[in-house]
C-alpha positions in Angstrom: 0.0 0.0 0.0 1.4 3.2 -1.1 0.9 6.4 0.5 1.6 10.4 -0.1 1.9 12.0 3.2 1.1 15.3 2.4 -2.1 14.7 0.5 -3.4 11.9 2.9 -2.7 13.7 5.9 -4.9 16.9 3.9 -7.9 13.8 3.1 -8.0 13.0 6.9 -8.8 16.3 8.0 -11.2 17.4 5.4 -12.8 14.0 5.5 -13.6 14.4 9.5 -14.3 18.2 8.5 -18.1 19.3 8.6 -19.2 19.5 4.7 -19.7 23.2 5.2 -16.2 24.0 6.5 -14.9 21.9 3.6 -16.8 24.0 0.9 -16.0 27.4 2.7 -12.5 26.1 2.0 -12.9 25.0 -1.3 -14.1 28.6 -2.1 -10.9 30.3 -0.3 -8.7 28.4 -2.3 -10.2 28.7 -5.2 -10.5 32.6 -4.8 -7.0 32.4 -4.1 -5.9 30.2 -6.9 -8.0 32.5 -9.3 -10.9 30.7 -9.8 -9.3 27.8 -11.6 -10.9 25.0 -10.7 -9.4 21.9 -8.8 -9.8 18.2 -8.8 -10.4 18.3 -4.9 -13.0 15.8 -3.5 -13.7 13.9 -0.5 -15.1 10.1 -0.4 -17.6 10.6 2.6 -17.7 7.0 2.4 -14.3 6.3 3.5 -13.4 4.6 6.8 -11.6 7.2 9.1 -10.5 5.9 12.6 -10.9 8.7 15.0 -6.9 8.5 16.3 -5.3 9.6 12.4 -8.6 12.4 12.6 -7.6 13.8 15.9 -5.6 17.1 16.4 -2.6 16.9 19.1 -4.9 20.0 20.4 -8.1 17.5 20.8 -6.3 14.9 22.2 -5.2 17.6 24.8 -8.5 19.0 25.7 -9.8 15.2 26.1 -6.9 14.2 28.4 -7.0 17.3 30.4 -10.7 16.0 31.5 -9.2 12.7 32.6 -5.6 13.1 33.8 -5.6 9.5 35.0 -4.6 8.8 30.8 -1.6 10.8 31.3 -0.4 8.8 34.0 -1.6 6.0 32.3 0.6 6.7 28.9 3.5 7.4 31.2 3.7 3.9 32.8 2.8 2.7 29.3 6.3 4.3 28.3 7.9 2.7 31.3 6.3 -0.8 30.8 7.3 -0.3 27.0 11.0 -0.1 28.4 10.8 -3.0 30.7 9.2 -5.1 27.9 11.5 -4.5 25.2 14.5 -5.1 27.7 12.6 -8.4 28.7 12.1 -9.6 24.6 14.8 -12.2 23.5 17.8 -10.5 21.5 17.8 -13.1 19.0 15.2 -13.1 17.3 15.9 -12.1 13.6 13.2 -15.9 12.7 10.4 -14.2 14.1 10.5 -10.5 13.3 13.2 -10.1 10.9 16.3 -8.4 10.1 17.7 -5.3 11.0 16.0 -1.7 11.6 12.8 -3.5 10.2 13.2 -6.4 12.4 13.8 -4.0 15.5 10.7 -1.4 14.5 8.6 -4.5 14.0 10.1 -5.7 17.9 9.3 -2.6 19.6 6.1 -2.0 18.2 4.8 -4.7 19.8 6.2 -4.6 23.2 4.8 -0.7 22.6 1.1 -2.9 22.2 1.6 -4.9 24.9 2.8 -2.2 27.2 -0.2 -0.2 26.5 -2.9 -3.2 27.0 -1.4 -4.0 30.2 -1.4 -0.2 31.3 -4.8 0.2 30.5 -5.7 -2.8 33.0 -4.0 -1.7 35.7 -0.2 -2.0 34.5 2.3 -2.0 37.7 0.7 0.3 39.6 2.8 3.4 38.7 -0.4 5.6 37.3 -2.5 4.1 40.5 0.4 5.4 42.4 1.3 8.6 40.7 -2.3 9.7 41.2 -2.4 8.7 44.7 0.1 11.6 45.6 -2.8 14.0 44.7 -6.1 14.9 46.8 -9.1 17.1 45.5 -9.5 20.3 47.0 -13.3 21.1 45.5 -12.8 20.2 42.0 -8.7 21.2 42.1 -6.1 18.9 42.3 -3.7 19.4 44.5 -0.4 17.8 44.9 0.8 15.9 48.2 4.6 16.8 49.3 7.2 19.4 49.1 5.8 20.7 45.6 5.1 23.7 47.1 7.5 26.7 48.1 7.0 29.4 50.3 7.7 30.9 53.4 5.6 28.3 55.4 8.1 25.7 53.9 10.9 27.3 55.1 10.1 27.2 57.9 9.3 23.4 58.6 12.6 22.9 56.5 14.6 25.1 59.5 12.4 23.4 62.0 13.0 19.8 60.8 17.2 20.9 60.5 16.8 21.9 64.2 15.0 18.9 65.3 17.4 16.4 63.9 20.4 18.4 65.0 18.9 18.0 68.7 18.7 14.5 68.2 22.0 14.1 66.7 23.8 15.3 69.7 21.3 13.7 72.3 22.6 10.6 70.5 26.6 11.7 70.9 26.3 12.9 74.5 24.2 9.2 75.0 26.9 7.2 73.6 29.8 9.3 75.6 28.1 8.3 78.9 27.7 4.8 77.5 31.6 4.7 76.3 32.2 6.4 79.8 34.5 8.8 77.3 34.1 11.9 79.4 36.2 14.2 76.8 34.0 17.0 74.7 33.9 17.8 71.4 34.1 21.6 70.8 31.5 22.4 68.2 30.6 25.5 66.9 26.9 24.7 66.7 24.7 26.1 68.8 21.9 24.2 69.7 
């Protein structure tokens, strides 16, 4: 099956166009063009699956609404990894030779990542989105995401805290040692 890119890529779209837009753009060009007349025409009967139709900007809008698919894609990239490190290295019988043999390997371990992402994977999306909670209808990440004045000071609060502990621990394990010498510090506690 032979294809031409540009042209098929141009088909797509005006084929998932409304028939209105299409002739509104028909009439542009042709205004443009001088009024000469092209051979441009859509089969309306042709099979279009919706994935070569949609824009990068649709797919956007649609995964903004569900942000559980981005995390799902993501450990589909990282199963996809793991699953073409796990494939046998020779294999050149079953998928063939060379960069075909090795597009033809990954695409599928691509497949199988993304099938066993979408039911549940390894639990890095179930994961991911456990380190978020709704406040109302916003998501809001768990952790030190956040800057701020209020998170510096827990940050100089938690460095004073384990300091304490740190010499509680060296002045307990002089009186265990029975070691009765100091160690000058300059920290002040």
């Amino acid at each position: 099956m032979a294809i031409s890119p540009p042209s098929d890529i141009v088909m797509d779209v005006a084929r998932a166009a409304e028939p209105a837009d299409v002739e509104a753009a028909r009439a542009a060009l042709a205004r443009r063009a001088g009024a000469a007349g092209g051979t441009f025409s859509i089969d309306q009967t042709a099979s279009v699956d919706a994935g070569s139709v949609l824009s990068r900007a649709a797919a956007d809008k649609a995964e903004a609404a569900n942000p559980a698919k981005k995390f799902q894609r993501f450990e589909a990239m990282v199963l996809t990894t793991f699953i073409q490190n796990m494939m046998p290295k020779d294999t050149e019988g079953v998928y063939g030779k060379g960069l075909a043999g090795d597009m033809w390997k990954s695409q599928l371990a691509e497949k199988v990542a993304d099938v066993m992402a979408a039911h549940g994977g390894i639990g890095i999306a179930r994961s991911m989105l456990a380190d978020h909670y709704l406040d109302g209808k916003h998501k809001v990440p768990v952790g030190p995401v956040g800057g701020g004045p209020e998170k510096a000071e827990i940050d100089q609060q938690t460095r004073l805290s384990t300091s304490l502990v740190d010499e509680l621990e060296r002045k307990a394990a002089r009186s265990m040692t029975g070691d009765d010498t100091t160690i000058k510090t300059d920290i002040k506690i």
